[in-house]
Backbone bond lengths (Angstrom), bond angles and torsions (degrees), N, CA, C in turn:
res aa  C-N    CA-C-N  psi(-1)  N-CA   C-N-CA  omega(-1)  CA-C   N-CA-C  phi
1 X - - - 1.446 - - 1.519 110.64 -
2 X 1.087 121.31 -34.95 1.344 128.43 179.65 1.640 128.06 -73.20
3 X 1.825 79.80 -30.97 1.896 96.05 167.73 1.702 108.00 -73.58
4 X 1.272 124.47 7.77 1.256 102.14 -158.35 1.665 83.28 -129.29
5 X 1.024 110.33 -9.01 2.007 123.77 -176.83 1.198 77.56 -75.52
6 X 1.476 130.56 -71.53 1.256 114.04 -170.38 1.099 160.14 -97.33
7 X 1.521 107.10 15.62 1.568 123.00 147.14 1.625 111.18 -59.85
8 X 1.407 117.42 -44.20 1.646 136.86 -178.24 1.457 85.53 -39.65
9 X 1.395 121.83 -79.27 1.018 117.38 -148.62 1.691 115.44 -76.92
10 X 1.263 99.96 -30.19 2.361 89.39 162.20 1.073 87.65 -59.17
11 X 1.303 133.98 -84.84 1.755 123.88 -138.98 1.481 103.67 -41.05
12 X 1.260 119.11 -54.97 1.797 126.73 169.65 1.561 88.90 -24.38
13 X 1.203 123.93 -99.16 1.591 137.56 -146.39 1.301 107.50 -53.26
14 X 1.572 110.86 -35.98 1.645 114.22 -178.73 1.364 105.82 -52.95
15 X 1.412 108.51 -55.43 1.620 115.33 -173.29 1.673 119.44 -68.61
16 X 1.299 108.99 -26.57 1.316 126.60 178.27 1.886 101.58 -57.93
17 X 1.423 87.31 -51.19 2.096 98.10 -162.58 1.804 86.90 -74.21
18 X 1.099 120.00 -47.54 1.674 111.73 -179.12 1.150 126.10 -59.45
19 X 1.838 116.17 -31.07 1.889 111.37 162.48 1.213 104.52 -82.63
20 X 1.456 142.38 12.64 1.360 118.58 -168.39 1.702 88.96 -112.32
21 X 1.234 103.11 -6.72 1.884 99.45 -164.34 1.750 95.42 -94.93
22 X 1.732 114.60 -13.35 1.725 126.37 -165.79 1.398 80.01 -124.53
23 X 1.888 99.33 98.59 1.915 103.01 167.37 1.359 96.78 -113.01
24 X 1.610 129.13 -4.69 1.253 105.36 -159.29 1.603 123.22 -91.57
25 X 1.089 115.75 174.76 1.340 119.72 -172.88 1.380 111.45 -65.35
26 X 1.420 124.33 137.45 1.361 143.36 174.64 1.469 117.84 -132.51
27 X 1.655 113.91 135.26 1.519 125.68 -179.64 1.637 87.66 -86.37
28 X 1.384 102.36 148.69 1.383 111.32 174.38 1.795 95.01 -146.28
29 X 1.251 96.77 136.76 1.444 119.30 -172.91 1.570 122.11 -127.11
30 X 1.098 122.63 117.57 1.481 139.01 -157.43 1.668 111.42 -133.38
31 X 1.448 126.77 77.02 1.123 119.77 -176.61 1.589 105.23 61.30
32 X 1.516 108.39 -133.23 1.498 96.11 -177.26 1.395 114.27 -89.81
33 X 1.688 121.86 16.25 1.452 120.04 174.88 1.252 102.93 -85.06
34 X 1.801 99.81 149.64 1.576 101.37 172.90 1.163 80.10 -147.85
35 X 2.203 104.13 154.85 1.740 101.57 179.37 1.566 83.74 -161.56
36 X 1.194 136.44 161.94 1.387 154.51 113.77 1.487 131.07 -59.93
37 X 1.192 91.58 92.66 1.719 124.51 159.05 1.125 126.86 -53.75
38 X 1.566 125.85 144.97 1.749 111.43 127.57 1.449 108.42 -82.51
39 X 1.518 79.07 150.42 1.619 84.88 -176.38 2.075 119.18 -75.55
40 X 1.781 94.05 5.48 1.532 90.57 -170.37 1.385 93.01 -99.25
41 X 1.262 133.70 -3.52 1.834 143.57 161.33 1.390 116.70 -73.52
42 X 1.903 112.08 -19.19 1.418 114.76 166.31 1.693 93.83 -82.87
43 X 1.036 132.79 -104.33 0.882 128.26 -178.72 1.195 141.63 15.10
44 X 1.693 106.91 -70.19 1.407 124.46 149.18 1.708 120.51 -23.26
45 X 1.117 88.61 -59.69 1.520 116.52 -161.26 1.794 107.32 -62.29
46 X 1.641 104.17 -55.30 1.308 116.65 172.82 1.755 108.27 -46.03
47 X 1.146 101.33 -52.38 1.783 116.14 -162.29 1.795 95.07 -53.74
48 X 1.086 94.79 -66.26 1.857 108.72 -175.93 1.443 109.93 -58.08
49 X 1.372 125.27 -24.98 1.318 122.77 -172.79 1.721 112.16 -80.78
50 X 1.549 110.61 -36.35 1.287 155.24 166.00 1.801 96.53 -62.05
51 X 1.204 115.63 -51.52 1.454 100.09 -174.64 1.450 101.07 -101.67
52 X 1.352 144.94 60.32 1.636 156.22 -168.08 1.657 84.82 -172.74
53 X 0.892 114.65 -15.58 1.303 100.08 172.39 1.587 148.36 -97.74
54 X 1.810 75.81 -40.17 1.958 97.70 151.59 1.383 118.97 -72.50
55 X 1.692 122.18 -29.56 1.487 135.82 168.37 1.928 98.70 -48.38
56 X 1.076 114.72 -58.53 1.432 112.88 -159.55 1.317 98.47 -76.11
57 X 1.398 126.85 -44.89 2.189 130.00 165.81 1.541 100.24 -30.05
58 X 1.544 124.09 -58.20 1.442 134.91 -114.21 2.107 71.27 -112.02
59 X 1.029 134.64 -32.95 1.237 144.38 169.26 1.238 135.55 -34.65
60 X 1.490 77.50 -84.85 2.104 99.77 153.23 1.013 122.61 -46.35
61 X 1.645 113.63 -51.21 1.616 116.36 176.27 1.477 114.39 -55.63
62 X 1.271 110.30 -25.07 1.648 108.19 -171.87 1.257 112.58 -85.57
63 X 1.616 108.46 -44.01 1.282 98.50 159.78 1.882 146.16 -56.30
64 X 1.587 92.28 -20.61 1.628 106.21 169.66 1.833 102.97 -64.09
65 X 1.126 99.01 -24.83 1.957 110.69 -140.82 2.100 83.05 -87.62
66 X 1.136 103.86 -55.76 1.677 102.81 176.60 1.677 121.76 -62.01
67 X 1.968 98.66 -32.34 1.720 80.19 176.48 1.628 116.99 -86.12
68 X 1.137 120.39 7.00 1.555 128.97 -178.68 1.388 105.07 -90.33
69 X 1.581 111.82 -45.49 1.645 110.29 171.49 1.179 129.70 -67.16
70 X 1.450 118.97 1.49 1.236 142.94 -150.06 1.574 87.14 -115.16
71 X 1.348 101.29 -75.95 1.880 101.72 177.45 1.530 112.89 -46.96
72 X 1.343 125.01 -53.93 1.340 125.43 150.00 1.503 128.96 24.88
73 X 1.664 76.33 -89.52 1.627 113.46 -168.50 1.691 98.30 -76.73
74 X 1.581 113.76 -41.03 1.558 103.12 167.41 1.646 111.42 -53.81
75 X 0.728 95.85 -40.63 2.025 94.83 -169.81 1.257 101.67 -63.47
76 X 1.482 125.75 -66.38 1.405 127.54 168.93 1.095 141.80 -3.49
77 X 1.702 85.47 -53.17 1.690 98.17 -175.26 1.861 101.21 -95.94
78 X 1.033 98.64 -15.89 1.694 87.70 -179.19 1.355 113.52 -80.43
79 X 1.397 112.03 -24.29 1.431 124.05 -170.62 1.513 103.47 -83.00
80 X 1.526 123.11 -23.02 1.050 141.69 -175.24 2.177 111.50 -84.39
81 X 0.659 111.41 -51.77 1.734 134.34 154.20 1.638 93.73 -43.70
82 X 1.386 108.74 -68.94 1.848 102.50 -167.20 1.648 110.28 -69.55
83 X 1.226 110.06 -37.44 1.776 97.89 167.94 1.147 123.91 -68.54
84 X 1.830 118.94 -20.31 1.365 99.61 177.38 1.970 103.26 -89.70
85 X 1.432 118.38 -21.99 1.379 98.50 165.95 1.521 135.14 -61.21
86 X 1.498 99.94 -20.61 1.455 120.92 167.22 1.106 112.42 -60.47
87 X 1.600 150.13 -57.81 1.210 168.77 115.74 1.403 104.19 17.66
88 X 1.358 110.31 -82.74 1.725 109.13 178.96 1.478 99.34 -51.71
89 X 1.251 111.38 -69.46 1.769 98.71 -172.11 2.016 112.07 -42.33
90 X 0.885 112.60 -32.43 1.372 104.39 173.34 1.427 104.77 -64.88
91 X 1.184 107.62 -43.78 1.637 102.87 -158.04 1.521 99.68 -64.01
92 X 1.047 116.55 -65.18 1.457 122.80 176.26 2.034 103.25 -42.73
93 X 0.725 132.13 -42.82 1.552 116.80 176.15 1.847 95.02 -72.03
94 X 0.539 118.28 -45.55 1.750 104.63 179.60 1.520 117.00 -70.38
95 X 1.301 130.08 -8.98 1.275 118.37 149.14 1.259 129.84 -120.92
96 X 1.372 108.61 29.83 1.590 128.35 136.19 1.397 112.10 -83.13
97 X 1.280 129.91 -38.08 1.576 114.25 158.62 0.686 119.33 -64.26
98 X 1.371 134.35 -46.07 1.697 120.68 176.58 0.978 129.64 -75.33
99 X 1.481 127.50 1.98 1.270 143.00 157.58 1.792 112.80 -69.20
100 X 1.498 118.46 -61.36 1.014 129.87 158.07 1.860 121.55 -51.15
101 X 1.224 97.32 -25.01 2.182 94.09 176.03 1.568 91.13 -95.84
102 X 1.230 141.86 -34.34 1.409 132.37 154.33 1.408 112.09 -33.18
103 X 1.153 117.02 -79.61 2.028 121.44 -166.27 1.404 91.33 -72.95
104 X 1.447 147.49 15.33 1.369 113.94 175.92 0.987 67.26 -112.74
105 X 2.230 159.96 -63.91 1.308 135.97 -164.20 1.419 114.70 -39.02
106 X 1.355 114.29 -59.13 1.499 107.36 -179.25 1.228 118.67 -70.99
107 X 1.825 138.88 17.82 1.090 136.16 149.24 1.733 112.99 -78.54
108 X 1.112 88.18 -27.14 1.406 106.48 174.37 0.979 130.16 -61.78
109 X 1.484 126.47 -53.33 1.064 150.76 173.97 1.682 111.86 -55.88
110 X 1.193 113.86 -57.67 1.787 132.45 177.05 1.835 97.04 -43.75
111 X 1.575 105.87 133.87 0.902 116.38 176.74 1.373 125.21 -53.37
112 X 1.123 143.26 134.30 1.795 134.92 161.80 1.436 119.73 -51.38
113 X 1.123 106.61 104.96 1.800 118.69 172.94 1.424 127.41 -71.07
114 X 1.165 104.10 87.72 1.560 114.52 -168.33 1.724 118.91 -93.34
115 X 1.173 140.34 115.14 1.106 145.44 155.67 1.555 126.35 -44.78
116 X 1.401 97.09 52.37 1.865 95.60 173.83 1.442 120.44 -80.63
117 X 1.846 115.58 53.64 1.398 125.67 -172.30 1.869 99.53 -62.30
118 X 0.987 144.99 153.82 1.506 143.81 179.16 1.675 100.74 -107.37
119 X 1.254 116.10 10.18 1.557 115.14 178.78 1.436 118.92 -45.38
């Protein structure tokens, strides 16, 4: 971020020392406008118009960039809610099996009841 503060600011000065070195007068023509300029107010003008312009690019993009992180974070958390209901529901099926592998050991365990009547 700091590397980029300071390119910002040469390019600033570069352009600054280049309209100050272009003072002279310029016709500027716009459809049927015509006017006399300095030419360091074109310049100027271009640079700033040029930098309102990448501002409004760099804008939009941010705004695309926040409503996606936004949906994101909606999904996140819903997806986040469903794994932990997933979780309990697991948990609860695993101690219904082990409830059920419990009473089938201790069916197990209980002696075999055999009918050795001698009738």
């Amino acid at each position: 971020m700091q590397g980029y503060l300071v390119l910002t600011l040469i390019f600033a000065i570069i352009v600054a020392l280049f309209a100050i070195q272009n003072t002279t007068v310029v016709v500027i023509k716009f459809l049927f406008w015509e006017a006399n300029i300095s030419l360091v107010l074109v310049i100027l003008g271009a640079v700033a118009a040029g930098a309102i312009m990448l501002f409004l690019i760099n804008l939009i993009k941010q705004i695309g960039i926040n409503r996606e992180r936004k949906e994101l974070t909606r999904q996140n958390t819903r997806l986040m809610k469903e794994k932990e209901e997933l979780e309990k529901l697991l948990a609860d099926k695993d101690s219904i099996i082990e409830e059920k592998e419990q009473a089938l050991q201790e069916k197990i365990q209980q002696p075999i009841e055999t009918n050795d009547d001698p009738a």
